[in-house]
C-alpha positions in Angstrom: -29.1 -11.0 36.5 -28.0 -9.2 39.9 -25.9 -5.9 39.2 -21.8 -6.8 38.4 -18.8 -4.7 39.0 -17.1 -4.2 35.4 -13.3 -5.3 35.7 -12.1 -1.8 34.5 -11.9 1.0 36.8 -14.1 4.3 36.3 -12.0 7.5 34.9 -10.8 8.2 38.9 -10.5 4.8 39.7 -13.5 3.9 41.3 -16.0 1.0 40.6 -18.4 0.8 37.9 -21.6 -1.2 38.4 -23.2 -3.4 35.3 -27.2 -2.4 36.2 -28.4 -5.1 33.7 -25.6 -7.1 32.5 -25.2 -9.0 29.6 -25.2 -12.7 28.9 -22.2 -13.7 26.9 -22.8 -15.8 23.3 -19.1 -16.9 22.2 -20.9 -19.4 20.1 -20.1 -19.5 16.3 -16.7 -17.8 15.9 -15.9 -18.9 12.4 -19.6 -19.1 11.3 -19.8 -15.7 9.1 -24.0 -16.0 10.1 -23.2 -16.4 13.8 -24.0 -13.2 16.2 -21.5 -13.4 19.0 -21.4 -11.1 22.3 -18.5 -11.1 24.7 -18.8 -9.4 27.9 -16.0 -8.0 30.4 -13.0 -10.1 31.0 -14.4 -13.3 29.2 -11.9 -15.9 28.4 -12.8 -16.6 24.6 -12.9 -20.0 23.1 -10.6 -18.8 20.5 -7.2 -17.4 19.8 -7.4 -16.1 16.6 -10.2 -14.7 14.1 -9.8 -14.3 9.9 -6.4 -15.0 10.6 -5.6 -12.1 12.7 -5.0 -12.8 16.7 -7.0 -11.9 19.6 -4.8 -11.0 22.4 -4.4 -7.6 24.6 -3.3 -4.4 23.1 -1.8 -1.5 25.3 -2.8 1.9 23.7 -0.4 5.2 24.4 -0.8 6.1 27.7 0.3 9.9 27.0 -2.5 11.8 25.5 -0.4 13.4 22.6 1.4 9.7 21.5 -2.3 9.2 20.0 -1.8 11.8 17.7 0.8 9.4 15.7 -1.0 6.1 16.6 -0.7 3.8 13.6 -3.7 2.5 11.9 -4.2 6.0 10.2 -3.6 6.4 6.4 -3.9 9.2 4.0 -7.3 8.6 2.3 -8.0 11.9 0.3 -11.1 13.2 3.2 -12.4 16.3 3.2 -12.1 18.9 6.6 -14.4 18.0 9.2 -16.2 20.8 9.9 -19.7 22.3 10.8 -21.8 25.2 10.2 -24.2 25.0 12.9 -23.5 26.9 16.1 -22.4 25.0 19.4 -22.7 21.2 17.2 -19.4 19.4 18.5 -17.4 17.5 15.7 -16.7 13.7 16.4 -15.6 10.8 15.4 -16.2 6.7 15.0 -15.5 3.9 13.0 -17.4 0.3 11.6 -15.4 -2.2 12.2 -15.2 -5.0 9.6 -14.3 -8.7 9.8 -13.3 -10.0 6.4 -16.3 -12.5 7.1 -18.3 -10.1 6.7 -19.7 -9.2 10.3 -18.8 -6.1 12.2 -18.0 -5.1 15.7 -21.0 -3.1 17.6 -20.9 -1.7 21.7 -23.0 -1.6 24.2 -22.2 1.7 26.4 -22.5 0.6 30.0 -26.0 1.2 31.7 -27.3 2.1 27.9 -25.6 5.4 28.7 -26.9 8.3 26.5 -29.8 6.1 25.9 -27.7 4.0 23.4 -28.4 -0.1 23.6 -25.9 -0.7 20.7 -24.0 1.7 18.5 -21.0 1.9 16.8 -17.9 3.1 18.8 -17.6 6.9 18.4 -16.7 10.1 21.1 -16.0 13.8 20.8 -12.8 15.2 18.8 -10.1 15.6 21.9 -7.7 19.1 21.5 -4.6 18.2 18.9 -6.0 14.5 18.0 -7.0 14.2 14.3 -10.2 12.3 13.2 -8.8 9.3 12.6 -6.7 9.1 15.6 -10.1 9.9 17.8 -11.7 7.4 15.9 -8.9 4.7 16.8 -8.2 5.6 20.0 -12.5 5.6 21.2 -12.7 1.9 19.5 -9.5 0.3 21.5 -11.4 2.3 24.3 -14.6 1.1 23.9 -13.9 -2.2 22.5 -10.7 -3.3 22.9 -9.7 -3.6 19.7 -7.2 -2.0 17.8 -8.5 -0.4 14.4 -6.6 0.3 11.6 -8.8 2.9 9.0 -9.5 1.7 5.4 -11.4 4.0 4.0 -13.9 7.5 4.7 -17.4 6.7 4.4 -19.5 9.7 5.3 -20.4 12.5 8.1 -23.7 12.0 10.4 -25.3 15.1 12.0 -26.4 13.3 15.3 -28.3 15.5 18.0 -25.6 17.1 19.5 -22.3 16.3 16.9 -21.3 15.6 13.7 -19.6 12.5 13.8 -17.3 11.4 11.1 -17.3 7.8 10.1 -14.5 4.9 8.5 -14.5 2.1 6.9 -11.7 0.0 9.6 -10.2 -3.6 10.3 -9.2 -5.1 12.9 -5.8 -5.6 13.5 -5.0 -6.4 17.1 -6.7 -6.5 20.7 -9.4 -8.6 22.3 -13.1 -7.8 23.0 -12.7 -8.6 26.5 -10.4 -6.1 27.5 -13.4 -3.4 26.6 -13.1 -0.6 28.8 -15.9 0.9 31.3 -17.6 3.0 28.7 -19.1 -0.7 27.8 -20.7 -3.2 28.9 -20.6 -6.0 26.2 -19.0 -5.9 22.5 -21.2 -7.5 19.6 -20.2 -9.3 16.4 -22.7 -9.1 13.9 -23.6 -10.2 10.7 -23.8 -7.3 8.6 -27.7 -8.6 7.3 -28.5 -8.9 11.2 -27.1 -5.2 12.3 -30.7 -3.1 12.0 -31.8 -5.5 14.5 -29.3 -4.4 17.3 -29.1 -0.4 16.2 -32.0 0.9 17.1 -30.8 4.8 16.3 -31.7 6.8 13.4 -28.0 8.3 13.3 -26.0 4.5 13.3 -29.2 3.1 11.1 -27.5 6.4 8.8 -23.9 5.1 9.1 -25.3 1.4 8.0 -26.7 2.7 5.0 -23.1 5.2 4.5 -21.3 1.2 4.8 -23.8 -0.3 2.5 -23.3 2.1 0.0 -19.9 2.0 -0.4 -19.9 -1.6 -0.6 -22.6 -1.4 -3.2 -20.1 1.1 -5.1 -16.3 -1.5 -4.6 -19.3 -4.1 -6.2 -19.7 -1.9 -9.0 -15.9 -1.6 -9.2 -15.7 -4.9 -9.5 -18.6 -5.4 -12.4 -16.2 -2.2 -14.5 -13.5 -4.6 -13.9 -15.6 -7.6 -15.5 -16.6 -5.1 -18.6 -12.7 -3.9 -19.0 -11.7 -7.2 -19.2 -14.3 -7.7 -21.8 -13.3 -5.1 -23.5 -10.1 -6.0 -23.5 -10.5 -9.6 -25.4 -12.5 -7.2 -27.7 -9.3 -5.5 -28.6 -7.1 -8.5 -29.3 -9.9 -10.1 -31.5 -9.5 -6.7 -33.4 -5.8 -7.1 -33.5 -5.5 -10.3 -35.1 -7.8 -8.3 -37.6 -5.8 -6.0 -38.3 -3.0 -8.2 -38.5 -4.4 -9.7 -41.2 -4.8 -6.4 -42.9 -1.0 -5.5 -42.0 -2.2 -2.6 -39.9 -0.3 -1.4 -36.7 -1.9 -3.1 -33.6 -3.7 -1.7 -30.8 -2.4 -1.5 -27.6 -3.9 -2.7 -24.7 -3.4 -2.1 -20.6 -2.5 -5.4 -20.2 0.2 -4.7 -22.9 1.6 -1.5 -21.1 1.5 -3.7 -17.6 3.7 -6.1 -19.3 5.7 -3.9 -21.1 6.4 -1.9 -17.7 7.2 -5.2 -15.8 9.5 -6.3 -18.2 11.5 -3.5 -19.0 12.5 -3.1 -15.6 13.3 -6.5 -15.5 15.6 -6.0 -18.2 17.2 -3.3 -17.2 17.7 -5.6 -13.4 19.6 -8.0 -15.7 21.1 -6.2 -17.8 23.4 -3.8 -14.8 23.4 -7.0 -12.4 27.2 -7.8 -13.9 28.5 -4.3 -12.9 26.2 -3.7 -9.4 29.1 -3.4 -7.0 32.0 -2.2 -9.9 33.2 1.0 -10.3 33.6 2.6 -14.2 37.4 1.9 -13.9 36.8 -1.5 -13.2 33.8 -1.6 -15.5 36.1 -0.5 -18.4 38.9 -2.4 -17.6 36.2 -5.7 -18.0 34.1 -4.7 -20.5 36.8 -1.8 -22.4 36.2 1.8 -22.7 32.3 1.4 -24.4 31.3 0.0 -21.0 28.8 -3.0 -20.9 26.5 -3.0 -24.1 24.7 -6.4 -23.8 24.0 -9.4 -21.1 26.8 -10.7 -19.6 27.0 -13.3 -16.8 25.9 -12.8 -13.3 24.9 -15.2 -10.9 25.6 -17.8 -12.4 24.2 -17.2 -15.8 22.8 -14.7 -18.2 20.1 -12.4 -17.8 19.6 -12.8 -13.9 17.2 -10.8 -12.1 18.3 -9.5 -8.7 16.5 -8.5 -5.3 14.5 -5.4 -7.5 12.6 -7.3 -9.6 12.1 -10.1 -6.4 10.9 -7.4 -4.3 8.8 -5.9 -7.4 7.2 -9.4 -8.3 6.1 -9.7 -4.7 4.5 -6.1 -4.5 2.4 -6.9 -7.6 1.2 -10.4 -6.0 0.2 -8.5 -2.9 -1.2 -5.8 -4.5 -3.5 -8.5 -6.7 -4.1 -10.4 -3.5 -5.5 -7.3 -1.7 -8.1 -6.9 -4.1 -9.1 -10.2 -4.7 -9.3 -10.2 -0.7 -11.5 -7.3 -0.8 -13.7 -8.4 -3.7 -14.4 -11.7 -1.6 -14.6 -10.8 1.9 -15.8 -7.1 1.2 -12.3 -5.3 2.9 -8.7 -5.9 3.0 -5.4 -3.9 4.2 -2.7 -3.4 1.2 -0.3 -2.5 3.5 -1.1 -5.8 5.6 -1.5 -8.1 2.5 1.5 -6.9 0.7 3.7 -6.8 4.0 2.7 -10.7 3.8 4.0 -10.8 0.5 7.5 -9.7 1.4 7.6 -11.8 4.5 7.2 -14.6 1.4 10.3 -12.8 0.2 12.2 -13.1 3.2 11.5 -16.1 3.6 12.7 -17.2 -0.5 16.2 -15.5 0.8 16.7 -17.7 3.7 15.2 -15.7 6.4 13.0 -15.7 9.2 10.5 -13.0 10.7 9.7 -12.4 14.0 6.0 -12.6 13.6 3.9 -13.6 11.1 6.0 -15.7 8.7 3.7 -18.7 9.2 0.7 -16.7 8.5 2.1 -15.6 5.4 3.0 -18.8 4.5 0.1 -20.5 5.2 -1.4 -19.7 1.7 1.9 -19.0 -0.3 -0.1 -18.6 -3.4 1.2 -18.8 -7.1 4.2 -16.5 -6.7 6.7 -17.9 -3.6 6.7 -21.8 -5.2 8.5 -20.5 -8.3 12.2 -22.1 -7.4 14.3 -18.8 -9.1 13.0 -17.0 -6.6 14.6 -19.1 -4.0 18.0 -17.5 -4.3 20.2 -14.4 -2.6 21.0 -11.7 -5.0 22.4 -8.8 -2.9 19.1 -8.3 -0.8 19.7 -4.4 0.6 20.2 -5.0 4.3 17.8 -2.0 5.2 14.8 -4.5 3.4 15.9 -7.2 5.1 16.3 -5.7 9.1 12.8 -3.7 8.5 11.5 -7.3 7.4 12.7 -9.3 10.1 11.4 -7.2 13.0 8.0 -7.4 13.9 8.1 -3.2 14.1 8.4 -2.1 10.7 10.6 0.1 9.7 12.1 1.8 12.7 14.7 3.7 10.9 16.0 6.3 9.5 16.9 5.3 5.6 15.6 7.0 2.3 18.1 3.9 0.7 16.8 3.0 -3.1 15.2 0.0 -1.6 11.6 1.6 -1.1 11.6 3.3 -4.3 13.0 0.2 -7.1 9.8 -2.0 -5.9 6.7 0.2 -6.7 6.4 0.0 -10.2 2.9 -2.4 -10.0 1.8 0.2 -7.5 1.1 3.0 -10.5 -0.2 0.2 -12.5 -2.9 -1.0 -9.7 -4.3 2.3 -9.3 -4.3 3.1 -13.6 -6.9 0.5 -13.8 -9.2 1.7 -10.3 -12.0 3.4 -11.4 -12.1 5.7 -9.0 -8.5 5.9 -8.1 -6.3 9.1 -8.7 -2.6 10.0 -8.9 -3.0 11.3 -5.3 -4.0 7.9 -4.5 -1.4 6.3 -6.6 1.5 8.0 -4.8 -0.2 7.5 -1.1 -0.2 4.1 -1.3 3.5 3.6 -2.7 4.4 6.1 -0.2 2.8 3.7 2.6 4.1 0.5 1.3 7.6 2.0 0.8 7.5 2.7 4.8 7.5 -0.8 5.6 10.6 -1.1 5.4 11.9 2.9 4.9 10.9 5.3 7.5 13.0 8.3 6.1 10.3 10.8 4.1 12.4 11.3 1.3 12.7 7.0 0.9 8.7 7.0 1.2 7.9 10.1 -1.2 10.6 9.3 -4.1 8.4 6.4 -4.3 5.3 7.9 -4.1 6.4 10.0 -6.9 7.6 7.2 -9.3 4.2 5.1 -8.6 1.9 8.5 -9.5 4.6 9.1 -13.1 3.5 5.0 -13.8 0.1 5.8 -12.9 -0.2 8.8 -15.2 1.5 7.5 -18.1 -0.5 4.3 -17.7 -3.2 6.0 -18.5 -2.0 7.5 -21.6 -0.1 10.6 -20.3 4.0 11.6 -21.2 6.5 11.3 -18.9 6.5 15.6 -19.2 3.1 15.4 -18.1 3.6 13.1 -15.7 6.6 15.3 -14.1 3.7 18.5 -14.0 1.6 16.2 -12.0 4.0 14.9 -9.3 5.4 18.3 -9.1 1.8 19.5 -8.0 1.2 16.6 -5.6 4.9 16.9 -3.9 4.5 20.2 -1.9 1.5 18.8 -0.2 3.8 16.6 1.8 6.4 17.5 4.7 10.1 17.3 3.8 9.4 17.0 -0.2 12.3 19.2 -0.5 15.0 16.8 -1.8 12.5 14.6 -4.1 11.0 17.5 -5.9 14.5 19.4 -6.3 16.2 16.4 -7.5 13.4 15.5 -10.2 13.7 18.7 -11.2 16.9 18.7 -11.9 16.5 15.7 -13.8 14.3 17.3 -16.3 16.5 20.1 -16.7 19.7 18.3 -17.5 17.9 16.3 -19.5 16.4 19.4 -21.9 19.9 21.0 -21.1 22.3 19.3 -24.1 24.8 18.1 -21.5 25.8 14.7 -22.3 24.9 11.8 -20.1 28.3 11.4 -18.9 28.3 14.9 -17.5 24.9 15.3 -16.7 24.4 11.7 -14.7 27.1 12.5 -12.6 25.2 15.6 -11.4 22.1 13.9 -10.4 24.0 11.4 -7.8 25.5 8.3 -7.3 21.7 6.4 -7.0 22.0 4.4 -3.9 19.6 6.4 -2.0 15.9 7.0 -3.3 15.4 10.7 -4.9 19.3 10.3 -6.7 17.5 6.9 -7.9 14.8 8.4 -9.2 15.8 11.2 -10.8 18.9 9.2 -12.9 16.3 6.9 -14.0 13.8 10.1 -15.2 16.4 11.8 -16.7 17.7 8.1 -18.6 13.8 7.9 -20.1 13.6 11.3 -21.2 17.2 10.8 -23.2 16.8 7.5 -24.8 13.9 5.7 -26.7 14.6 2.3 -28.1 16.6 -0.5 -26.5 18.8 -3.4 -28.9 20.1 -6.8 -27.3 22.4 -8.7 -29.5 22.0 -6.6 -32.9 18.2 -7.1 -32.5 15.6 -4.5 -31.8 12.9 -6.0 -29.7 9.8 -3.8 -30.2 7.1 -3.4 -26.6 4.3 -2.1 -26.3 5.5 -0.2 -23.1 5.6 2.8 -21.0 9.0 1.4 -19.2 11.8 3.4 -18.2 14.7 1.4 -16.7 18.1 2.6 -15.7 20.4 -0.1 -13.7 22.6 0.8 -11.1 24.8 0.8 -9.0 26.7 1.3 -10.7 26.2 1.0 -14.6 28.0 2.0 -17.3 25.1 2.6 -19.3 21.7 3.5 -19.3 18.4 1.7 -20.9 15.5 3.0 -21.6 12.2 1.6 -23.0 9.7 4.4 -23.8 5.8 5.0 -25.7 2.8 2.8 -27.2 5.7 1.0 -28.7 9.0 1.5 -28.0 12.4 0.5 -29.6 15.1 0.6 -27.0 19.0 0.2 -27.0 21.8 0.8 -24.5 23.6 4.0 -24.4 27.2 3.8 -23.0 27.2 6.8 -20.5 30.0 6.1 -18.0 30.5 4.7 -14.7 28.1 6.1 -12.7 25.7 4.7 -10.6 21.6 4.3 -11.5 18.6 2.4 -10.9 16.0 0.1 -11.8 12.9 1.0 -12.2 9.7 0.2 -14.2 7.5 3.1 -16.2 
């Protein structure tokens, strides 16, 4: 083929000649086995791929607005550095289809002596690894990356390049800029075949291994579960023999789940009341059992909604990645409260019908279909197509993560670090205050740690280690604090709640509900004691009279009238 001018100007804006150009394959888009190869400016056959569109993405145009660009998550990496004198530090990424292939470039006139590689460049002054590594894909690609995971550092000849895990999440191959000269889609079996470097051939094996180790993941997972009918078999044993029972993680989950969807029911009655009001209803002992609400007894509201639909799309973000080898659970769980929004009679700007096109188990469930005070911060975040472009640290992010500490307790390799990252990240879909995003990071990382057979005092020691790593932890650290102090302090509730806040935004939330689980430990409905095998702390507000708690391997929890304050829900 006769030399082509590339459709994207040079760095000064003049032509760039194609010596040798490609010819484009855009055969076998959906066909996982398929190699495809686009070349500049082709119109593709297609307008989506693994559900995801391809269409044009405009990256910042100031230098410095990369710095922020999103796609970048906190993933617990180490400092890029390098010992040897006058090796350059760099970064790239692999690019991962949920079919399994993987985006490869050619750099234009095999420049640097590269056929194919994997996008990459040198670290620009102020830009952070992961930025670089975003901005020289969308760059060299096209396509917008969003980072999933670290996988390694390669010495090349001249750098050490740092390499991630990444998805796709917007752009189209042919908008590739002049650096290349075609963009590959490969199966992953077929890649060796198109990298002829020792240095990518390195970052195949860094990919292959950390798939090898999520496979191993998933065969502990397999084993646990065995393990875990093992137990119950033992149970009815010891049944027999009128011994105590074991408890099991499954029972904890459960016992989490459904004492904050107790303590949802229990304040929905006296949500919006004040204590006067609350006393004048209920007289001066406040609310001490169900009363009716929406319609009936025992009704959930929005928290336990929203909390339901973080646990499906935490669960559907790993079964995604155990299938198709990587999934986003900030994506996947987005598309989970876009099934929310849509159960309370709302529409999104993008990506409703996506998220409804496989609804799963969860959205059918008709009492789910109903309003209960949805907080309007959830719902505008939700709507947009942005995220959340505000400024709110409301109670909303915080009330929802519950199955987030309970997701990462049964991870192998997952740590409270990791626990509170990820609440932190799916709290800022629809918060965007830090104080909104770290109160829930920090009530994910006390479930994760008691999950795993911790107290809620050691718990408290953890988070307050994590919480100074993070800008603007003031107010969540300060107010937790405080919690534990009134708490060991002898105040009674009714003075001491009072002092923490009111609840409606996220650290106030928090700490009430801390504080409620270190005072009380057993819960009674109706003159019965129901007994769970639970690590559940659950304080309703706003604004409840009272207080419930449900606490330890197996815990015995009753309401204790505490005045008119207002509290929280939330799940231990």
């Amino acid at each position: 083929m006769p030399p082509v001018a590339h459709p994207q100007p040079g760095p000064k804006g003049e032509t760039v000649w194609i010596e040798r150009p490609h010819k484009a394959r855009l055969r076998g888009w959906t066909d996982p086995e398929a190699a495809l190869t686009i070349t500049p400016g082709d119109a593709l056959p297609v307008a989506e791929l693994n559900g995801v569109r391809l269409q044009s993405w405009q990256g910042p145009r100031d230098p410095e607005a990369w710095q922020t660009v999103s796609g970048q998550r906190h993933i617990g990496e180490p400092e890029l550095a390098t010992a040897q004198p006058g090796r350059k530090l760099a970064s790239g990424l692999v690019m991962r289809e949920p079919d399994g292939r993987v985006w490869l470039v050619s750099p234009t006139n095999a420049y640097g002596g590269y056929h194919t590689t994997f996008p990459k460049g040198r670290l620009d002054a102020g830009l952070s690894a992961q930025a670089n590594a975003i901005r020289e894909a969308w760059e060299e690609s096209g396509l917008k990356a969003r980072i999933v995971a670290w996988l390694g550092d390669v010495d090349r000849t001249t750098t050490r390049t740092r390499y991630y895990l990444a998805q796709r999440e917007a752009g189209t191959p042919s908008d590739m800029g002049w650096e290349s000269q075609a963009v590959h889609l490969v199966p992953l079996a077929q890649a060796r075949a198109f990298l002829a470097s020792p240095y990518d051939r390195a970052v195949l094996d860094l990919l292959e291994r950390f798939l090898s180790q999520q496979e191993a993941e998933f065969r502990h997972d397999y084993d646990e579960r065995t393990e875990s009918s093992d137990v119950e078999h033992q149970n009815r044993s010891r049944r027999a023999r009128r011994l105590p029972r074991r408890i099991t993680l499954s029972d904890r989950y459960e016992g989490c789940l459904l004492g904050g969807a107790v303590g949802d029911a229990l304040g929905a009655p006296v949500e919006f009341m004040t204590r006067a009001e609350i006393e004048r209803r209920f007289g001066p002992r406040g609310l001490t059992d169900y009363a009716p609400a929406y319609g009936g007894i025992g009704r959930i509201t929005d928290d336990t909604q929203m909390t339901l639909f973080t646990a499906e799309g935490l669960l559907r973000t790993w079964v995604r990645g155990r299938m198709r080898g990587l999934a986003s659970h900030q994506d996947v769980v987005r598309y989970a409260y876009l099934r929310w929004l849509h159960t309370q009679g709302e529409t999104a700007a993008d990506g409703i019908e996506w998220a409804l096109e496989y609804p799963g188990w969860l959205y059918p469930h008709p009492a789910l279909h109903v309003r209960r005070a949805p907080g309007i911060t959830c719902l505008n975040a939700l709507r947009r197509d942005e995220g959340a472009r505000n400024d709110s640290k409301g109670c909303g992010g915080v009330m929802r993560v519950a199955p987030v500490g309970l997701y990462t307790a049964r991870a192998p390799h997952a740590s409270v670090a990791s626990s509170f990252e990820l609440a932190c990240e799916l709290a800022g879909l629809t918060h965007g205050h830090p104080t909104g995003q770290l109160a829930a990071g920090a009530f994910a990382a006390l479930v994760h740690v008691i999950a795993c057979g911790g107290s809620l005092d050691e718990a408290l020691d953890e988070v307050f280690g994590l919480l100074p790593r993070y800008p603007r932890h003031e107010e969540t650290l300060t107010a937790l604090q405080h919690a534990r102090q009134l708490a060991h302090s002898g105040e009674t509730p009714g003075r001491a709640i009072p002092r923490l806040g009111q609840g409606w935004v996220a650290e106030e939330a928090l700490a009430i509900a801390v504080y409620c689980a270190l005072q009380a430990h057993n819960f009674t409905t109706s003159k019965k004691v129901f007994y769970w095998p639970s690590i559940t702390m659950a304080t309703r507000t706003p604004p409840a009279p009272w207080r419930v708690t449900c606490w330890g391997r197996w815990g015995a929890c009753k309401p204790s009238p505490s005045g008119g304050w207002r509290g929280w829900s939330c799940a231990m």
